[in-house]
Structure formats: structure tokens, C-alpha cells
C-alpha positions in Angstrom: 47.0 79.4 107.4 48.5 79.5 111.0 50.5 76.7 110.9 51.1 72.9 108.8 52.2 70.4 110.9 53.3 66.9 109.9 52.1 64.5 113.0 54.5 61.9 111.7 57.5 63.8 112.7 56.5 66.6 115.0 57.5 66.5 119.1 54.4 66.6 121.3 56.7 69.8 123.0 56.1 71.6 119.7 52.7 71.9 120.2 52.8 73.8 123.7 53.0 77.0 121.9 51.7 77.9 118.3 52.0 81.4 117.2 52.2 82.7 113.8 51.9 86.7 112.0 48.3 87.1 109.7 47.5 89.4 107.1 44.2 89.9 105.7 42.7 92.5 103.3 39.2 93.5 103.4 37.4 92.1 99.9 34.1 94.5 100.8 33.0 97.1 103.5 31.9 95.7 106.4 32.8 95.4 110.4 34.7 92.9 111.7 33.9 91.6 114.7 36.4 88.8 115.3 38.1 85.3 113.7 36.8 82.3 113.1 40.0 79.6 113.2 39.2 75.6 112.3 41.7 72.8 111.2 42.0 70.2 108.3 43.6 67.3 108.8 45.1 64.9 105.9 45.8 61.2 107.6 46.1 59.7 104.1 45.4 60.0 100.3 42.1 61.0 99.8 41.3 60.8 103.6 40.4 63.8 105.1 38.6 65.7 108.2 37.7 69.4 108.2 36.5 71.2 110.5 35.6 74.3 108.3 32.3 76.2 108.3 31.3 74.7 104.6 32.3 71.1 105.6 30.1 68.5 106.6 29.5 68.6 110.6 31.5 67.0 113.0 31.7 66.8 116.7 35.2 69.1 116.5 34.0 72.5 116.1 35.1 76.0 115.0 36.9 78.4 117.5 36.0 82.3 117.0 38.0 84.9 118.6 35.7 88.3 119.5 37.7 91.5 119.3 37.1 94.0 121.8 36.3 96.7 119.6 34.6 96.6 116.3 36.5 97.2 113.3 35.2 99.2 110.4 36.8 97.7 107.4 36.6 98.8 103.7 37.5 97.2 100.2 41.8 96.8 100.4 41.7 97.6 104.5 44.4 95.5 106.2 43.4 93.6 109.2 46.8 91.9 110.1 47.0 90.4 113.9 49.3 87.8 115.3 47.5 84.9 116.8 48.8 82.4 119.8 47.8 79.0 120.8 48.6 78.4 124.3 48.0 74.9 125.8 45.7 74.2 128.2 47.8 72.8 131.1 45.1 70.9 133.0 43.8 69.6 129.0 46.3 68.9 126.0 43.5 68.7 123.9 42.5 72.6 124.1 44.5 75.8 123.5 43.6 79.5 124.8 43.9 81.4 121.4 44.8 85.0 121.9 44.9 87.6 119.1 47.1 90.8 119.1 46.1 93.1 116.2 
């Protein structure tokens, strides 16, 4: 989870800047090649919209973030990284998502 927001009392100025410290352990050997980042959104008891790669399509999509360099990663590895969400000054709407592992 990056962040939770409530919409009903959050500034639009608090969503300029998101930033937030990950941690992920490997479950099985493998390379990693980057994250995938998506939002769910609650607007009311049992009303809800994901954007998650099970979920039912919608017109929002995923985001994935390539890594430069491949990462070998093994059963236990740790693959922490901060991740920032910059907004787009000429669109609101999008965010450049940087990743610093």
C-alpha cells in the first residue's frame, strides 16, 4: 500500500506530492524487472472501482515502473524501494512515478 486517502477530507495540495517507503520479500526465485502500481477506490458501501490486474477492465489502467537493471531475486530476498508521485503540472490528473531502490 503507498498511501489511503480519504477524498472527503483531504486538500487538493496534498496530492502534489505522494511518496511513501516499500518493502517486499521475494515469495520464489525469479527476476524482477519492475512495479506494477494501480488504485482502489471505495465511494460507498459496497461501491467500489479497481483498477487491479484481476479486476474487471476499465478505461483507468495500471502504471508499471521498469528498473534499469534487472534484479535477481530469491525466496526471502528483500526488494524494498521508496516510490514518489509527482504531479504533472500541465495535467492534475497524471503523476510521474519515480522509484529509488
Amino acid at each position: 500500500l503507498v498511501t489511503e486517502l480519504d477524498c472527503t477530507r483531504i486538500a487538493a495540495a496534498d496530492l502534489a506530492y505522494i511518496s511513501s517507503e516499500l518493502e517486499f520479500s521475494a515469495t520464489k526465485e525469479g527476476i524482477c524487472h519492475g512495479f506494477c502500481f494501480w488504485f482502489d477506490c471505495e465511494f460507498e458501501e459496497g461501491v467500489a472501482l479497481s483498477t487491479a490486474p484481476a479486476s474487471a477492465p476499465t478505461h483507468w489502467k495500471q502504471a508499471t515502473v521498469m528498473l534499469p537493471e534487472m534484479l535477481a531475486a530469491t525466496p526471502g530476498a528483500r526488494l524494498d524501494c521508496k516510490v514518489n508521485f509527482q504531479q504533472s503540472q500541465d495535467n492534475e490528473r497524471q503523476y510521474e512515478i519515480t522509484l529509488e531502490m
